[in-house]
N, C-alpha and C positions, 0 to 999 in steps of 0.2 A: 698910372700906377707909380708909386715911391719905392724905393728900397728901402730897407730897415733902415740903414744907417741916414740916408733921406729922412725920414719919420723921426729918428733919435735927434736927429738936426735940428729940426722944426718944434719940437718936444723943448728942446735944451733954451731954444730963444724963447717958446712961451714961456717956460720956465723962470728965467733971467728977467721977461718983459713983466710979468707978474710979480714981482718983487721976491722969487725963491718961494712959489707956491704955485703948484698945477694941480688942478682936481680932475681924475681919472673920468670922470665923465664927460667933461667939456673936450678931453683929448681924442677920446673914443668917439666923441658924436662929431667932432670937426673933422679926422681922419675918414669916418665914414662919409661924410657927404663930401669931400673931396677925392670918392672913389680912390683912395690912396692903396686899396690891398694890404694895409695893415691893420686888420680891425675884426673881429671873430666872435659869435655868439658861443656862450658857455653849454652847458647842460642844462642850465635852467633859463636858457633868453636871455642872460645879460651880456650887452655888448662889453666887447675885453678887446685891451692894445695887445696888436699881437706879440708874441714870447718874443721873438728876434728884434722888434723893433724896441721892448722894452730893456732887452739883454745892451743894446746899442746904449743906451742912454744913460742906463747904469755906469757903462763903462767910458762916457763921457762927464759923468758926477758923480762920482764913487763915494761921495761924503752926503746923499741925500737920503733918506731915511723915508717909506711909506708909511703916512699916519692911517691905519686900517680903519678908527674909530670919523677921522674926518675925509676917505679918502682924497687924500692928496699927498703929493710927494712936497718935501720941503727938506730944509737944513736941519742937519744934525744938530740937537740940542744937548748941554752936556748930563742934565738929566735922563736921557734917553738910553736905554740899556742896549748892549751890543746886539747888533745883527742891523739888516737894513729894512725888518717892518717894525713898526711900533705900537 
């Protein structure tokens, strides 16, 4: 099992190692099979990062913006309207 902030950790280097691109899928589906306990099925089956471990990570990249249309988190672009999905 990870902590959140474990998970926010390991999130933040995929993050960095990926050149400032993580797609929510690969994070969700690596967390789960590393039995990590951050990882949660929706209402509809889709696997989702859990809230605290995503809340962790946030507030270790506070200038990362979710692209909704590609999920993936990546760098705020300056075209990019405020808020942190896009």
């Amino acid at each position: 099992m990870m902590t959140s902030d474990q998970a926010a950790q390991w999130m933040e280097e995929q993050y960095l190692l990926f050149n400032h691109v993580l797609y929510q899928d690969y994070v969700a589906s690596c967390l789960l099979h590393a039995e990590s306990g951050q990882t949660y099925f929706d209402k509809s089956a889709n696997l989702c990062v859990a809230k605290d471990a995503l809340k962790q990570f946030r507030k270790r990249l506070p200038d990362i913006v979710y692209d909704r249309r590609e999920k993936c988190w990546r760098d705020r672009l300056e075209s990019d309207q405020p808020g942190r999905q896009q």
